[in-house]
Structure formats: structure tokens, C-alpha cells
C-alpha positions as CSV (number, residue, x, y, z in Angstrom):
1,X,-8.9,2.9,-38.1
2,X,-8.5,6.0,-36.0
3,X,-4.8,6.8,-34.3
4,X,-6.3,6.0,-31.1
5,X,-7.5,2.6,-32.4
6,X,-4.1,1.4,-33.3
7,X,-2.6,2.2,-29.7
8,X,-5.5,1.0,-27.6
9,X,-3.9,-2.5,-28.5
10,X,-1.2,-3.5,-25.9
11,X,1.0,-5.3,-28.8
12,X,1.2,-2.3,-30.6
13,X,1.7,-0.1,-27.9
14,X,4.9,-2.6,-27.3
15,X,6.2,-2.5,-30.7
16,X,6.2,1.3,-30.2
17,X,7.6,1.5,-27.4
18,X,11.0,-1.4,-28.3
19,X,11.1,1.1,-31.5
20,X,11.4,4.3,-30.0
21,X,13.9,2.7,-27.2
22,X,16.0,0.8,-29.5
23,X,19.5,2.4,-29.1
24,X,20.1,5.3,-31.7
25,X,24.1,4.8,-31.1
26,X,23.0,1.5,-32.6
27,X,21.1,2.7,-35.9
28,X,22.3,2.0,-39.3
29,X,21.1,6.1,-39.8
30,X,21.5,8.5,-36.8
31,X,18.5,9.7,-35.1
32,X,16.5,6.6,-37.0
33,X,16.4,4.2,-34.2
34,X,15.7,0.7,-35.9
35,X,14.7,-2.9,-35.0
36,X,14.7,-6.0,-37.2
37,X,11.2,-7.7,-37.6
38,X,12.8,-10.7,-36.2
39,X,14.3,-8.6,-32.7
40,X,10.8,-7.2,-32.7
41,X,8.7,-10.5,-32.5
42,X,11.2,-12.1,-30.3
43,X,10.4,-10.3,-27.4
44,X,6.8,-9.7,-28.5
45,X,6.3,-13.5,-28.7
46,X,8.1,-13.7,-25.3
47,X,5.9,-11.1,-23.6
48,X,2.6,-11.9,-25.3
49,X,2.8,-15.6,-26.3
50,X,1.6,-14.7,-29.3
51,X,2.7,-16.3,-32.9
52,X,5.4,-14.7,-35.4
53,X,2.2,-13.9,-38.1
54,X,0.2,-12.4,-35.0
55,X,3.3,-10.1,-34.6
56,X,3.7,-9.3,-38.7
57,X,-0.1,-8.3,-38.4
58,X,0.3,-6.0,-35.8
59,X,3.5,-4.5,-38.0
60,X,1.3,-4.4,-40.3
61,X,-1.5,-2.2,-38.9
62,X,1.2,0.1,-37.7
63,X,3.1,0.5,-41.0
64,X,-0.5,1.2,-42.7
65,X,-2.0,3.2,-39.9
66,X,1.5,5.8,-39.9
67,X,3.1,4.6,-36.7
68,X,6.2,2.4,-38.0
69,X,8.1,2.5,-41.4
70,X,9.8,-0.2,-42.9
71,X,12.8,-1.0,-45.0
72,X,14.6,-4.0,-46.5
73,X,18.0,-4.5,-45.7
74,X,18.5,-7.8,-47.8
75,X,16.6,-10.3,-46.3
76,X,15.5,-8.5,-43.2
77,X,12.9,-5.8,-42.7
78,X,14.0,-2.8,-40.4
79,X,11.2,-1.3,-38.5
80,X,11.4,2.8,-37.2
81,X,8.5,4.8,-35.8
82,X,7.3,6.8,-38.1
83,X,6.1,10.6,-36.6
84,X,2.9,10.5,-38.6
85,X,0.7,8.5,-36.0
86,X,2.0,9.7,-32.8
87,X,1.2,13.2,-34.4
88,X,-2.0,12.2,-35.3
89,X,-3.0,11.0,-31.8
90,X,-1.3,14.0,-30.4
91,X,-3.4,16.2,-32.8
92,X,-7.0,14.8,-31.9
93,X,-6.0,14.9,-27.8
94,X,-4.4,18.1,-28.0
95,X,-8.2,20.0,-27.4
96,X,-8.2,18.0,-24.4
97,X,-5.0,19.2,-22.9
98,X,-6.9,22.3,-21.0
99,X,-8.2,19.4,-18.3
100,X,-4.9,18.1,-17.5
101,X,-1.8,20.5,-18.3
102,X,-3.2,23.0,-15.2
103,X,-3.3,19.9,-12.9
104,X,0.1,18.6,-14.4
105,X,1.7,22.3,-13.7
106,X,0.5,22.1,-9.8
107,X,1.9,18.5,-9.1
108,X,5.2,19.7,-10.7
109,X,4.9,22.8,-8.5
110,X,4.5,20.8,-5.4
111,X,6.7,18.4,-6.5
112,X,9.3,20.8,-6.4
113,X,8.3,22.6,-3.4
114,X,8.3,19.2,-1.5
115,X,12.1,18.5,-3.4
116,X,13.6,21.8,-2.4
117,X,11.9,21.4,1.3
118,X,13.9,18.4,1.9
119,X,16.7,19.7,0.3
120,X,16.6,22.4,3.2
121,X,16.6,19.9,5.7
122,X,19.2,18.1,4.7
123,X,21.1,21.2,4.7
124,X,20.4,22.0,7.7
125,X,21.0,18.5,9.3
126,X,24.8,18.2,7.6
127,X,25.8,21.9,8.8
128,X,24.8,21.0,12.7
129,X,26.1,18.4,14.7
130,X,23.3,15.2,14.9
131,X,22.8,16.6,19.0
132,X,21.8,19.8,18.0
133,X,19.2,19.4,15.7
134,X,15.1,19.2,17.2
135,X,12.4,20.3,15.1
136,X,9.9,22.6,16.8
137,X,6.8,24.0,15.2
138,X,6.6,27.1,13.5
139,X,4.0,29.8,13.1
140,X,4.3,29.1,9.4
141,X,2.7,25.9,9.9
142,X,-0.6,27.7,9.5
143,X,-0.2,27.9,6.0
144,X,-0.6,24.5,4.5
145,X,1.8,24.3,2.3
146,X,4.4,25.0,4.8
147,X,6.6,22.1,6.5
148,X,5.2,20.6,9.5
149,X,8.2,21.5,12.0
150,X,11.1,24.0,11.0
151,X,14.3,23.1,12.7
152,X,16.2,24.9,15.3
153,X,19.9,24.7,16.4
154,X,20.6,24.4,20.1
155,X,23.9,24.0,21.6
156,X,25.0,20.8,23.1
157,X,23.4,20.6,26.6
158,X,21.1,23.1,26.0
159,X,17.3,22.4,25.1
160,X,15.3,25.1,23.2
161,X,12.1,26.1,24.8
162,X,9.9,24.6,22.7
163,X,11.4,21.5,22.0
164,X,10.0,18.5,24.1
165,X,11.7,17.0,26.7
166,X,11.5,12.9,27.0
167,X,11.0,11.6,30.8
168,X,13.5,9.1,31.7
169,X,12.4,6.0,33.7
């Protein structure tokens, strides 16, 4: 069974995911996260509805396949992830990484753009008094990755030029 075969089941992908977030301040071995069998098919059974055998065989295929690693500890059986099929899958989609990682690298560039953009106009709105703030549009706003409006101080009773005025009635 290839790497990708063992996590394309949802069970499995659970087990994974309970062992790698099982608390390391908690582990018998620091840095060696653990779960029991038992902790492991209670909330499987829970979440799937699936039987305690169902839930050994999935530890199973993940002990055999290089994704968990198991101890006794008496009578109990301590599951850890094991970095042998997580590698694996990591190794066979690494090829494929050219298709994403460029797209991944723009949305984090935007992302921060977007972050330090609102960051600016927060600043901006706790230096000036709430009366003072109006947003007018900038000749930057061309340019589409600019903001849409840029804002600009006026004093109190003052309106800037370019700021729009509201009719009363």
C-alpha cells in the first residue's frame, strides 16, 4: 500500500492527527507525543461509530505502513507517529511542489500586504480624533494593489476638498 493509500482513509488521517496533537508536556519521553490504544479508539469510535477491532485495524495499517509506532507499557499499547510515512508521502509529492509553493508565496504576499494595510489604517484612525478622519481617493488607486481610499486628516469643522459632503434634509 502506497503512503498516499494509507492517508486517503479519513480514520487514519484521525489517528494521525490525535497522535501528532497529543500533548508532548504529557509524554512518558519528551518530544515523543503518545496516546494509549484505548484514548485513541475512544474518540475514533465517538467520531466514526466504528467498532474497537475496526480501530486496531486501522493501527494496524499504520504501524505496518510507517506512520505510527507502538509500545507496551504493561498491559496497554502506546501509539506515536512514526516520521517514516509522513516522509514518504512528503517524498513522492515533493516533485509536485513547483505547481503550488509560487502560488502559496503570492497569497502570503498579499496576505501580508492586505495585514500591514489595515494595520496602517488603524494607525491612522487611533492618532486622529474619530471627526477628523474621511477617506478620499488617491491617485495610487490606479495601481491595483493599492487601497481603495487613503485617508486624510482635516481639522474639526473643516472638510477637505475632495471629501464628500452629505445633504441634510
Amino acid at each position: 500500500m502506497h503512503a498516499l493509500d494509507v492517508l486517503g482513509d479519513p480514520v487514519r488521517r484521525r489517528i494521525l492527527e490525535l497522535l501528532a496533537d497529543s500533548g508532548e508536556q504529557d509524554a512518558p519521553v519528551p518530544g515523543t507525543p503518545e496516546l494509549s490504544a484505548g484514548e485513541i479508539g475512544e474518540v475514533v469510535q465517538q467520531e466514526f461509530g466504528i467498532s474497537q477491532p475496526a480501530v486496531s485495524q486501522h493501527l494496524r495499517v499504520l504501524r505496518e505502513h510507517g506512520f505510527a509506532t507502538v509500545r507496551a507499557e504493561g498491559r496497554r499499547r502506546l501509539y506515536a507517529v512514526d516520521a517514516r510515512g509522513p516522509r514518504e508521502a512528503k517524498d513522492w509529492l515533493s516533485p509536485f511542489e513547483r505547481f503550488w509553493l509560487p502560488k502559496l508565496d503570492a497569497l502570503g504576499t498579499e496576505l501580508a500586504r492586505g495585514k500591514r494595510q489595515r494595520r496602517l489604517r488603524a494607525d491612522v484612525a487611533v492618532s486622529a480624533p474619530p471627526h477628523a478622519v474621511s477617506t478620499v481617493p488617491s491617485a495610487a488607486s490606479a495601481d491595483p494593489t493599492a487601497p481603495l481610499a487613503t485617508p486624510t486628516l482635516s481639522a474639526p469643522g473643516t472638510r477637505s476638498a475632495a471629501a464628500p459632503t452629505l445633504k441634510e434634509t
